[in-house]
C-alpha positions in Angstrom: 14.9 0.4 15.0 12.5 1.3 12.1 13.3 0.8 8.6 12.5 3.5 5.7 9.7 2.8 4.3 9.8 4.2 0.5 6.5 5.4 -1.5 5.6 7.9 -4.2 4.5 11.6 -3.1 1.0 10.5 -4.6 1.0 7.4 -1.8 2.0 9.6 1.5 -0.4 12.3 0.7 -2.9 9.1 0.3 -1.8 7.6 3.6 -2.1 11.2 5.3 -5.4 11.5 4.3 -6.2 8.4 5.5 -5.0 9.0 8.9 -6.8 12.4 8.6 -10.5 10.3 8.2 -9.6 7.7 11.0 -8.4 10.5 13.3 -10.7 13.4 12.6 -14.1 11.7 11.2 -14.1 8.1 11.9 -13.0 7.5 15.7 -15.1 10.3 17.0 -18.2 8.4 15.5 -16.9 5.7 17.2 -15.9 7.3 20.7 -19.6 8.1 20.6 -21.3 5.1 19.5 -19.0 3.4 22.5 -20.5 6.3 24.9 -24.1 5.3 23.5 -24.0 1.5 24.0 -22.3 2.6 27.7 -25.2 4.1 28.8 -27.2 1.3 28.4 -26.6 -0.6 31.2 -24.9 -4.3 31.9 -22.1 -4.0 30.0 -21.5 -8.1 30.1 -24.7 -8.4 28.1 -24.3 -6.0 26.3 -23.0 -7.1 22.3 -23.2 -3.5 20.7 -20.8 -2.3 23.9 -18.4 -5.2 22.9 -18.4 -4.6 19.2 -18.1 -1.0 19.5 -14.7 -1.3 22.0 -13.5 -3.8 19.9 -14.1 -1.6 16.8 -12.3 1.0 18.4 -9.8 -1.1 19.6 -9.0 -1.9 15.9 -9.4 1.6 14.7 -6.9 2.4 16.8 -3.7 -0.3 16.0 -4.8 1.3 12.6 -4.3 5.0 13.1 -1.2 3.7 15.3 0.2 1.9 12.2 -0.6 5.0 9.6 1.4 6.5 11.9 4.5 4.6 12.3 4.5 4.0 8.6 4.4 7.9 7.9 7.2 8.7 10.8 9.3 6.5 8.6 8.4 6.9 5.1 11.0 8.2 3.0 9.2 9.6 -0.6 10.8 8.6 -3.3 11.2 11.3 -6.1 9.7 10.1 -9.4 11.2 11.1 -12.9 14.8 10.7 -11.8 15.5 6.9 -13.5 17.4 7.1 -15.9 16.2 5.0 -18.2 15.5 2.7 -15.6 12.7 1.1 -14.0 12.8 2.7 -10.2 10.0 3.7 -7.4 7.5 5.9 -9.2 7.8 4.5 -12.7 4.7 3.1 -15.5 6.2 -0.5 -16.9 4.9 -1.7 -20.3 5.8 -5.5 -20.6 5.0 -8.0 -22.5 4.3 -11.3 -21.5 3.5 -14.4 -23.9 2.7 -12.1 -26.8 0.6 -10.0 -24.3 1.2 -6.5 -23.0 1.0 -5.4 -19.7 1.5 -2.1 -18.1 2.4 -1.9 -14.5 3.5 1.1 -12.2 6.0 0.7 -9.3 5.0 1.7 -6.2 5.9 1.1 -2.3 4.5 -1.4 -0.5 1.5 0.7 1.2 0.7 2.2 -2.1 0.4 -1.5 -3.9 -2.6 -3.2 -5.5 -2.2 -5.7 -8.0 -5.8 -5.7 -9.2 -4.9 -2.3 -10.6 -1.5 -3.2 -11.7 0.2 -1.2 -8.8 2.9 -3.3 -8.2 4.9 -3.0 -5.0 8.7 -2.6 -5.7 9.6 -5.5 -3.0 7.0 -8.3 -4.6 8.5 -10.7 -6.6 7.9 -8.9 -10.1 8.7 -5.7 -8.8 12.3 -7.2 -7.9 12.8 -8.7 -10.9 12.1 -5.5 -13.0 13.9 -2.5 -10.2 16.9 -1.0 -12.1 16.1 -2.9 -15.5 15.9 -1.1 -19.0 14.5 -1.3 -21.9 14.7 -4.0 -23.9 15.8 -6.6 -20.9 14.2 -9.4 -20.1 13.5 -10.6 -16.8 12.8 -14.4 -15.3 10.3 -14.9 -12.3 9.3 -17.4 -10.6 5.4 -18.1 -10.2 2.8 -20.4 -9.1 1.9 -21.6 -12.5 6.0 -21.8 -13.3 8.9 -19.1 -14.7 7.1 -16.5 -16.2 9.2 -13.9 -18.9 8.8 -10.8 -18.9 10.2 -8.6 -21.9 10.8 -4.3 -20.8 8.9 -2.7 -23.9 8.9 0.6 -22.6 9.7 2.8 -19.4 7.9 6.0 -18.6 
């Protein structure tokens, strides 16, 4: 059995245009460049036959994954938190004297180096169904780390 797997509206339509590339632009390129290095003969000599099938190979567990995630994905609609940090929502912290803003997004959708955080990592945890105001402990490499809920949007 599959588990739901929750993301914004902005992530599916993200993820379904992903799938849209692999399926529609990128494994026909590849289907062909496979055809190509075919028709050059001994295919157990061949390194551009091999690369190319193994390409595809991955290209393929890819599209099959986009997939399965978007079968299951259940999109999360943003703006209903009251007052709480939920799926969807912009998170200004501060931390040590610093602020910090992150948003809360699923697990496909996250990527810390632009402070999309996924709602099942650690700091996403510690913040989901929080207010303003709260403060919230978590653990971290470098030790607990506090994180004090400025503002919610």
């Amino acid at each position: 059995m599959n588990k739901q797997i929750q993301m914004t509206e902005k992530g599916h339509e993200a993820l379904q245009e992903e799938l849209k590339v692999l399926v529609e632009e990128k494994r026909p390129k590849m289907v062909d460049r496979l055809s190509r290095a075919r028709a050059e003969g001994d295919l157990s000599e061949n390194s551009d036959y091999q690369n190319a099938k193994d390409e595809l190979e991955f290209m393929d567990g890819k599209i099959a994954e986009l997939k399965n995630v978007l079968k299951n994905a259940e999109v999360v609609e943003v703006g209903k938190n009251d007052g709480k940090v939920a799926l969807g929502t912009s998170v200004l912290v501060k931390i040590d004297g610093d602020k910090h803003e992150y948003h809360v997004v699923g697990e496909w959708e996250a990527n810390p180096a632009k402070k999309r955080i996924s709602h099942t990592s650690p700091l996403g945890q510690a913040l989901m169904g929080k207010k303003k105001g709260e403060k919230v402990d978590v653990e971290a490499p470098a030790g607990k780390v506090v994180y004090e809920i400025l503002e919610i949007k």
